[in-house]
N, C-alpha and C positions, 0 to 999 in steps of 0.2 A: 436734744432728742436722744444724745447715746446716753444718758445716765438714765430715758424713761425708759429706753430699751432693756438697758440691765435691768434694771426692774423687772420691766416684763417678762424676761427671760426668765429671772427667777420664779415670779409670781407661777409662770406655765410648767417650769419645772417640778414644783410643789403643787400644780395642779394634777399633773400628769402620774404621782406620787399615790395622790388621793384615789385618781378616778380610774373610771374600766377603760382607758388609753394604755395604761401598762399592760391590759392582757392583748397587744395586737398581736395579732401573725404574720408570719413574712413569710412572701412563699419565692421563689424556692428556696431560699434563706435572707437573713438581716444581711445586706451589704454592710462595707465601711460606711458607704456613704448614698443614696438616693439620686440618679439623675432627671433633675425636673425638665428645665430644656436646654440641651446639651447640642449644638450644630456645628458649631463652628469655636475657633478661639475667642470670640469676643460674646458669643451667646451661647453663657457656660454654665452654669446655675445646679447647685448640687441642694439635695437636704442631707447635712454631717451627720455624720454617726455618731457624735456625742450630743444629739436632740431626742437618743434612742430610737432613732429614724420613724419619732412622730412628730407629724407635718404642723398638726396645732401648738402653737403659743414656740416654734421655732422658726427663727431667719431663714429663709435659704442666701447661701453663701457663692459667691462668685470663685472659682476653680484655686483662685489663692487663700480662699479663705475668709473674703472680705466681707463683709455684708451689702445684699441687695434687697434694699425693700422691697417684700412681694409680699402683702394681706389679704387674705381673705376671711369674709365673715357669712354665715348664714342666719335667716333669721326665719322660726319656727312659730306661729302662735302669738306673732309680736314681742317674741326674747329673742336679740340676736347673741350668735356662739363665736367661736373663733377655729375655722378651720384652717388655716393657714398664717404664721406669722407671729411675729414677739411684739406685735403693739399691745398698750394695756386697753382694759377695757372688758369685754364679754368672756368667760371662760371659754374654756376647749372644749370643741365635740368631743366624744369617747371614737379616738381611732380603732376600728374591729382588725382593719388588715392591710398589709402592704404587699402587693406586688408588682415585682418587676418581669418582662420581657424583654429581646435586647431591644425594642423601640418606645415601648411605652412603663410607664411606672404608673401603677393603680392603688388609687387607696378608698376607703371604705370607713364610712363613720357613721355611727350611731347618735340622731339627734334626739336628746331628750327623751330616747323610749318609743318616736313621734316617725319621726323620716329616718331613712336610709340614703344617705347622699354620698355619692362616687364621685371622685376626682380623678382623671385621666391625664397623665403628662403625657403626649404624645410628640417624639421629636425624630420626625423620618427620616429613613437610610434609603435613600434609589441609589445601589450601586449601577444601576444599568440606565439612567436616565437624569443626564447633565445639566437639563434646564431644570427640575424640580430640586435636585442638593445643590441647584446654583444659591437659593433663597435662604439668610440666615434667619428663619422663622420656625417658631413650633407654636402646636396646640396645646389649649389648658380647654377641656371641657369639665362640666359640671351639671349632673344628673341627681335629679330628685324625685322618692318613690315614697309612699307612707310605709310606714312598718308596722301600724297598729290595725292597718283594715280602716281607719277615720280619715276623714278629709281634713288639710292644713293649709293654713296661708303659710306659702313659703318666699322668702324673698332669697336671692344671693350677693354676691360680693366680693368684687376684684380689684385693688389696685396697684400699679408700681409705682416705686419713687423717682425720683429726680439723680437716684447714684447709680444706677444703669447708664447714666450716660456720660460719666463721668470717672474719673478715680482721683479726680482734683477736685475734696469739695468745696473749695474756692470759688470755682467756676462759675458762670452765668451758665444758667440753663432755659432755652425760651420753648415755647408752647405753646399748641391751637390745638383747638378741634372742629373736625371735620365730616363730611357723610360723602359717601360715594356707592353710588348702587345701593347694594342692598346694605351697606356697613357703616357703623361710626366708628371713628378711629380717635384716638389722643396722639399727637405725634408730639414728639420733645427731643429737643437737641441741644449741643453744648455750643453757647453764642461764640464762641470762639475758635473754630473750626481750626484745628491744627492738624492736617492728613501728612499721615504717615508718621503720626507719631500718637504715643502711650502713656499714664500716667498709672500708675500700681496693674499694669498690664493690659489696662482698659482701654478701649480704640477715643482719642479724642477728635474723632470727626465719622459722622455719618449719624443719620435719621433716625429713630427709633418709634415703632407703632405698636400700642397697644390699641387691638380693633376686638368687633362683636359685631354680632349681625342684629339688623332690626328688628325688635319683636314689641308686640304691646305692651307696657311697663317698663323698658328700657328705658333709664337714667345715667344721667356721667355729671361730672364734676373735678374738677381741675383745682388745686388751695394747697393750704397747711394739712400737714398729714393732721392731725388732731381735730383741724376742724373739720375735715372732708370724710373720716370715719364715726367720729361724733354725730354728723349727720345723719348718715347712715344710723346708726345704732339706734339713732331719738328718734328717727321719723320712718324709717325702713325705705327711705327712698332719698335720692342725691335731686340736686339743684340746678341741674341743669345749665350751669354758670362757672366764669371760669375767673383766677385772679388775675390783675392787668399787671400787676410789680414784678417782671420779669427777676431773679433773683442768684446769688449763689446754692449749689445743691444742699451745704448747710444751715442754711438760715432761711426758717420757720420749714424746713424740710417739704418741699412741694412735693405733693403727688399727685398720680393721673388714674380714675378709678371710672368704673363702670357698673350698675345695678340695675341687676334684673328683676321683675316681679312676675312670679312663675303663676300668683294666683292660688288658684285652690288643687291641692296633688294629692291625688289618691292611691289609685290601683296602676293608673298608665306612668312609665317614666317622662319625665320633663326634661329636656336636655338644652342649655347653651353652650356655647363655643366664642372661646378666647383663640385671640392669635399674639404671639408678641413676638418682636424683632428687628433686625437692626437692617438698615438700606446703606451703602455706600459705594459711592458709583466708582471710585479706583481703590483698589483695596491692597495692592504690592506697589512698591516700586523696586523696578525690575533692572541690573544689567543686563542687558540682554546680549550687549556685542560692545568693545573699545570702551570698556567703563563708562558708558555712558547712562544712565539711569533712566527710565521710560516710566511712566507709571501706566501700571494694568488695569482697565477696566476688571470692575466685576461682570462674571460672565453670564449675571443675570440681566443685565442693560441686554443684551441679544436678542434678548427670547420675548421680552418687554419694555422694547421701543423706547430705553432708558426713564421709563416712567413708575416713579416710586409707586405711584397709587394703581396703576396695570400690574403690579407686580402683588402688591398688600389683596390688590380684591381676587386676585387670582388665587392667593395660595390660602384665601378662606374659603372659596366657593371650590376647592379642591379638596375638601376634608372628607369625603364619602370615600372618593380614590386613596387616599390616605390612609386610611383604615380598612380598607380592604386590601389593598398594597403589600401594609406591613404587616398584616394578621399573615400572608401568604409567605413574608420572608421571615417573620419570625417562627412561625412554624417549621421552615426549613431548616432555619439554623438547629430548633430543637429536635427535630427527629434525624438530621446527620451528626448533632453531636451527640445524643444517645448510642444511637448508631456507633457511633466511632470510639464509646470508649463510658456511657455508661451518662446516670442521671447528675453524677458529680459533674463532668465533665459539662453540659449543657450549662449548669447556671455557670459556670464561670465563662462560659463563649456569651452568652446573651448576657452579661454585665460587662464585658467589653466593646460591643459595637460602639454606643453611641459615644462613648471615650474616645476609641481612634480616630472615628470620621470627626468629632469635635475639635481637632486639632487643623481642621483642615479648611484652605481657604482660595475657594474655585473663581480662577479668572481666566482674562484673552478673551476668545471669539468661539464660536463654536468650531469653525477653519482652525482654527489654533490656542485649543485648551489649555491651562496650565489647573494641575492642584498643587497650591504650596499649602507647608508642614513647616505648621509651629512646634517648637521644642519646648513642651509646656512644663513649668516647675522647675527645668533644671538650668540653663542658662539662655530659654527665648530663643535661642538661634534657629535661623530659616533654611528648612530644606536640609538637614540634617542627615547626613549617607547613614551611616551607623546607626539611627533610628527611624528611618525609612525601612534598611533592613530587617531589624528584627519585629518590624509591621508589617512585613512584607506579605506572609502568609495570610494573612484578610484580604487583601486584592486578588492572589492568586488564586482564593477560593471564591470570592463574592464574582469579580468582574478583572482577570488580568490587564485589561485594558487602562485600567486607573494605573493603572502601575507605571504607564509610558507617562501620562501627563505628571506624574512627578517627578523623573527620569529627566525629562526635558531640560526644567530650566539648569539640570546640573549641565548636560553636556551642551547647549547651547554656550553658557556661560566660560566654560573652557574650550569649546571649541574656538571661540572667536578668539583666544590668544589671549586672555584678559590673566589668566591665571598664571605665574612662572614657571611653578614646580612641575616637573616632569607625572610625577604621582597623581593619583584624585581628590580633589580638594574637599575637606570635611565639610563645610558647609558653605550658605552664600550669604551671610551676616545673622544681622539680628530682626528679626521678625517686627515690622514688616518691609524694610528695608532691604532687598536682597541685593547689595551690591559687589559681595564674592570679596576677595583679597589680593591684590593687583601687584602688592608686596611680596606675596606668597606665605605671610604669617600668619594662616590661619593656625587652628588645634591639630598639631600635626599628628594623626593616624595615618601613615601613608599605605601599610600595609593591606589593615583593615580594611579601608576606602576602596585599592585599588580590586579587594579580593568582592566583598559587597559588588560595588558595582559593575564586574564582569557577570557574577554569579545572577545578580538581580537582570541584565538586560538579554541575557540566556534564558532565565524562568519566561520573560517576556515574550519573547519571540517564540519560545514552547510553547505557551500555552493558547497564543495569537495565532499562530502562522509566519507572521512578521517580518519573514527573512530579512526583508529589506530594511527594517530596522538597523538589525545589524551588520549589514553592506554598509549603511551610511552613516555611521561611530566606526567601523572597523578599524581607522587609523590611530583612534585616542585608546580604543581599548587594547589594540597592540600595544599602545604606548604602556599601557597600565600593566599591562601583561609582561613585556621587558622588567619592568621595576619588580614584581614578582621574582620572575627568575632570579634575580640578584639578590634580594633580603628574604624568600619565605622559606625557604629552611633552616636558615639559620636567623632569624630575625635580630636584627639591633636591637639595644635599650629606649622601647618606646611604649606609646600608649596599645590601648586596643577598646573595642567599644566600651567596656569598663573603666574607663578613664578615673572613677570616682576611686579603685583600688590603687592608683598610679601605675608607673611604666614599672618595665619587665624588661630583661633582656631572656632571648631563646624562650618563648613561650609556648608551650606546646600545643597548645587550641589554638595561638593566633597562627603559627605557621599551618597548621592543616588545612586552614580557611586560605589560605595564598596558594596551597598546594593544590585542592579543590579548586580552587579560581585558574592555574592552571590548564587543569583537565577540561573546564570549561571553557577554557580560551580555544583547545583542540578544536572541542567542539562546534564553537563558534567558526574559527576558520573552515573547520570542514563545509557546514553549514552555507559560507560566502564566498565557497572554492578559491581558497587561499591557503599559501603553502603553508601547512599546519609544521610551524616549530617547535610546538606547548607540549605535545603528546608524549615523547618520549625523556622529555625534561619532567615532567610531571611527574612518568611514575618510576624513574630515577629514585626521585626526592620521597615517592612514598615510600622506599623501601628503606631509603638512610632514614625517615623520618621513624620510621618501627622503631627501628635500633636506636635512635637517641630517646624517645618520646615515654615508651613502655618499663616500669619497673616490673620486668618480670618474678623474680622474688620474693614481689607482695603475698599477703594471702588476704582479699583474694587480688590478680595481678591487676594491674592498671594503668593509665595514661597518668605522668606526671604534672605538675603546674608548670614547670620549667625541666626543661633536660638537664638529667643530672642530679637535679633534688630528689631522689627517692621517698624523702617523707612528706613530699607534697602531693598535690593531688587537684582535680578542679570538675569542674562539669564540663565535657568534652562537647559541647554544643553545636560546634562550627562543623560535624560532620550530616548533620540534619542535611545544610545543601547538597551532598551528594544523592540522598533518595531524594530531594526535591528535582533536582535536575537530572534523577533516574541515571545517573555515571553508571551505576556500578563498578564504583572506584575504589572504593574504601571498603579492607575486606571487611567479610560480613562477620569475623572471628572478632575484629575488635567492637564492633556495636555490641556485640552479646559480650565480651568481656565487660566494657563500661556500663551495660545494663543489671549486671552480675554487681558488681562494686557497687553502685547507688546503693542500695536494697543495704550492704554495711555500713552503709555513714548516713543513712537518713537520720534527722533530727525530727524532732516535734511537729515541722509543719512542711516539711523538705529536706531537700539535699544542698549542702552550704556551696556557692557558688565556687568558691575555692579555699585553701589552707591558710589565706591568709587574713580573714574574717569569719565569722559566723553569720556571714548574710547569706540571703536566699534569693535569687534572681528569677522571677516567678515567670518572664518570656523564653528562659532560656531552657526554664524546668520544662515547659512545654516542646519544646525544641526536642529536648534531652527524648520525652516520653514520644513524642513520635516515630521516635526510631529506636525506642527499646521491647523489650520483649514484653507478652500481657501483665507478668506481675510488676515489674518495675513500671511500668504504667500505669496501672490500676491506683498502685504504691503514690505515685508521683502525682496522678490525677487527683487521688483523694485526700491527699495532704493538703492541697491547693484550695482545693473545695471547703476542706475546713478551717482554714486558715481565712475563708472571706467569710465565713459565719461568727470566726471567733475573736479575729485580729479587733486588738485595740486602738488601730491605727482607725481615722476619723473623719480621712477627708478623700476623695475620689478616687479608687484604686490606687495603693502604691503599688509600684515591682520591683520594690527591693524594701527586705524586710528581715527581720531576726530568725532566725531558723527556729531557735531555741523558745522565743516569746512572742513572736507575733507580732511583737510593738515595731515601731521603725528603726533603721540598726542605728544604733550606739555608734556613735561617733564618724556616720555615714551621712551623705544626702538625706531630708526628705521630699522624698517624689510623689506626685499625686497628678491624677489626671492626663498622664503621659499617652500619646498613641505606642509607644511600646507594644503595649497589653493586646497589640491586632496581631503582636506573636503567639498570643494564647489561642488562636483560630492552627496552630502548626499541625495539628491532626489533621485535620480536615481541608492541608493546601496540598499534601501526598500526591503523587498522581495514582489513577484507581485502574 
């Protein structure tokens, strides 16, 4: 099946060559990359940007890049087309246009001159509502309208394969089908249930359902991908039959497909609804206290009496709330981020939602939530301080609340004594195993970490009420606080959340963030009436920190990369948390210094993260523009904005990129898909 695939790939490329698919439009611009249905880390589904991000005669690709079979075909007059997919067989619709919101991705195609047919990826964000992002499921609907004023038999066509469930295509994969209420369903899964564990990143255990609701002409069919679209294609209708040779994902490639006959389409639109996604009834395993490891329900078993099919028919016969829901939050997002900085700004916030929440995976009770964060693309690890951080500003603008349940399992996990090191531990293993580091060898940032997490359980409790959040950590975060005092003004030779540039000794952004964290420590003790020792240690160290930090002699002057190096330089990021947690610590003379300097070192598509690369760190540039002045924002904003229209990079947001070309840096990581990018919401987490 992968040598018809190239094939086909090519066959659709040279199609797409020929036909009116190269004139689409993309509003509000061509991303990298297209997210189809994007929920969670295991239900990740991208259309690349080197398919020209059209949908017809390309794979969509799982978050690494991998392929997942997803086809679809419609058929017009008795010819079917190919709007979705690299199998061979019928040519491509003519795609008119693509757009994306941050919840949904729309595309638009022209059949044959005949129909007008719309594809809806719809993959919701309830930040305010636990039981509905508890469900790793999204929508595919599909709408048919004539475009000639004549009436059309139009039929449709969906299926996925057998490597949705899988990243070992060795595996057994088994299957049924089923009806429940109003819906059929194909459920498929990998015969050999391995929880809690991964193969090319893909979860080897848990259910997977591709459902549809019952309507007259509804067909499915279960086989060999070749013979079960072949069908399709001969006869415009499936067999209602399914194969009995249970099999590996590779061999004769089974799929699970569903067909619609819409009948005769005129003037009124026709519309079905696909659901597809994945069930797994413990989804972490968790230390939670004494190294011992629990494994987490998903914390969708709560809400649905741990039954897969309560759970599938609900979140079909949910899809009016759905869209109405999200048409209300995406909305939001676009007129506070116009608002806040202009029409650049907007597409790049609504190209990040369903990215950050997709990294994320809701378990415990509703008594006692957990969201853990996958560390997608870079090294998998769970629960990650450093990149929780600079995702931070999505929670504190959508719902600060979220922000506690990922908080948790870090200080649960050190508070029970499991961890050695006095510091905060970078993270709690590899995804989905969080068992933390009992050695104390984790990635040691201890700085960073201890700075992060005083500063993140401050925003928390601002923007909650929460006090008592922080009465009950007040003794770990003193702890953290101590370690401060001792390494943040002058910091050792170590990492910082850039770990990809290596260690540093005397950094001059990492210490302001321990100096900030600090001030925030006051704050907190005031906060839990406890004797505040942080305060006048804090702005001690801001004053020796001027003096070592600033090459005053520049033209124009600036914050160094390291103290002492005058001909370095960096993007002073770490000062954002002080207007986040509203200090008014950090004077207001150096933000407009470091807003003045940007605007001389902008490159092509940004401001280079620091002197010792030419990469661009696109969460921090945001960071950067929230707290600079209009033009160095504007500046920063718009670079960004053109860099996701123009970048040649190809697979789901990078944030780290070439200043200078766009492509992904030369001799760096590449990152894709990362929650990072919920730091590109930093405007809009400000308090007002």
């Amino acid at each position: 099946m992968r040598f018809i695939k190239t094939i086909a790939a090519l066959a659709a490329a040279m199609g797409s060559k020929i036909g009116a698919s190269a004139a689409s439009t993309f509003t509000p611009t061509k991303p990298p990359a297209v997210p189809l249905a994007v929920r969670s880390p295991y239900l990740n589904a991208w259309l690349q940007g080197d398919s020209g991000c059209l949908l017809p005669g390309a794979w969509p690709r799982f978050w690494t890049g991998g392929i997942q079979g997803w086809q679809g075909y419609v058929a017009v007059d008795g010819v079917a087309y190919n709007w979705m997919g690299g199998a061979p067989g019928p040519g491509p619709v003519d795609q008119l246009s693509m757009e994306y919101t941050s919840t949904k991705s729309i595309f638009t195609f022209d059949v044959a001159q005949k129909v007008k047919l719309t594809v809806t990826f719809l993959s919701p964000v309830y930040p305010d509502d636990m039981q509905r992002q508890s469900l790793q499921f999204s929508y595919v609907t599909v709408t048919a309208k004539s475009s000639d004023g004549a009436s059309h038999k139009v039929q449709v066509y969906m299926d996925v394969s057998a490597e949705w469930a899988s990243g070992d295509n060795s595996q057994y994969i088994d299957w049924e089908f089923g009806t429940a209420e109003n819906l059929y369903y194909l459920k498929f899964w990998r015969e050999n249930q391995y929880i809690f564990h991964e193969d090319s990143e893909i979860a080897s255990w848990g259910n997977w359902y591709l459902s549809t609701g019952f309507h007259d002409g509804l067909t499915w069919q279960i086989g060999q991908d070749t013979a079960v679209r072949n069908q399709f294609v001969g006869n415009l209708t499936l067999s209602n039959t399914q194969e009995t040779d249970f099999r590996p994902v590779s061999e004769n490639w089974p799929v699970f497909a569903f067909s619609h006959d819409l009948g005769d389409v005129k003037n009124d639109e026709i519309e079905r609804i696909f659901t597809l996604g994945l069930i797994q009834d413990h989804v972490i395993n968790f230390a939670r206290a004494n190294n011992t490891l629990e494994p987490i329900p998903g914390l969708w078993r709560s809400f649905y009496n741990s039954s897969d099919m309560a759970a599938v028919v609900s979140f079909y016969n949910d899809y009016k709330h759905a869209v109405e829901t999200m048409s209300h939050l995406d909305q939001r997002i676009e007129n506070d981020s116009v608002e806040a900085a202009g029409k650049n700004y907007s597409l790049i916030t609504t190209l990040a939602l369903r990215q950050t929440f997709g990294a994320f995976q809701y378990g415990g009770t509703p008594e006692k939530p957990y969201i853990f964060l996958k560390e997608i693309s870079s090294n998998s690890d769970i629960q990650t301080v450093d990149v929780i951080f600079p995702a931070f500003p999505i929670f504190v603008y959508l719902n600060a609340t979220l922000s506690r349940y990922l908080l948790d399992p870090l200080f649960e996990h050190q508070e029970s004594g499991a961890y050695p090191n006095k510091y905060a531990e970078h993270d709690l293993g590899t995804f989905p195993v969080a068992k933390g580091y009992p050695d104390g060898k984790d990635e040691a940032m201890p700085l960073e970490e201890c700075g992060n997490m005083i500063i993140m359980a401050l925003a928390y409790a601002q923007r909650t009420g929460d006090v008592g959040y922080l009465a009950a950590h007040y003794p770990i975060l003193a702890q953290w606080a101590e370690y401060l005092v001792e390494d943040s003004l002058v910091p050792a030779n170590q990492l910082s959340t850039d770990d990809f540039a290596g260690t540093l000794a005397n950094q001059t952004n990492l210490a302001i963030k321990g100096i900030i964290g600090l001030k925030a420590m006051s704050k907190i003790a005031q906060l839990t009436n406890n004797s505040d020792e942080f305060k006048d240690k804090a702005e001690d160290y801001l004053m020796t920190w001027k003096a070592y930090a600033i090459n005053y002699d520049a033209n124009p002057p600036h914050t160094t990369l390291s103290y002492g190096d005058k001909d370095s330089h960096g993007i002073l990021y770490n000062i954002y948390a002080d207007k986040l947690l509203g200090l008014q610590f950090v004077d207001q003379s150096i933000f407009d210094m470091q807003s003045e300097f940007y605007l001389s070192v902008a490159d092509e598509y940004g401001v280079g993260l620091d002197t010792r690369h030419s990469w661009v760190k696109s969460d921090w540039e945001m960071f950067a523009a929230a707290v600079a002045k209009d033009e160095t924002k504007e500046m920063l904003v718009g670079k960004l904005a053109r860099w996701v229209g123009e970048t040649g990079t190809n697979r789901a947001m990078t944030d780290l990129f070439e200043g200078g070309t766009g492509g992904y840096p030369v001799g760096g990581p590449t990152f894709a898909a990362r929650p990072v990018v919920g730091g590109l919401f930093a405007l809009l987490a400000l308090p007002t």
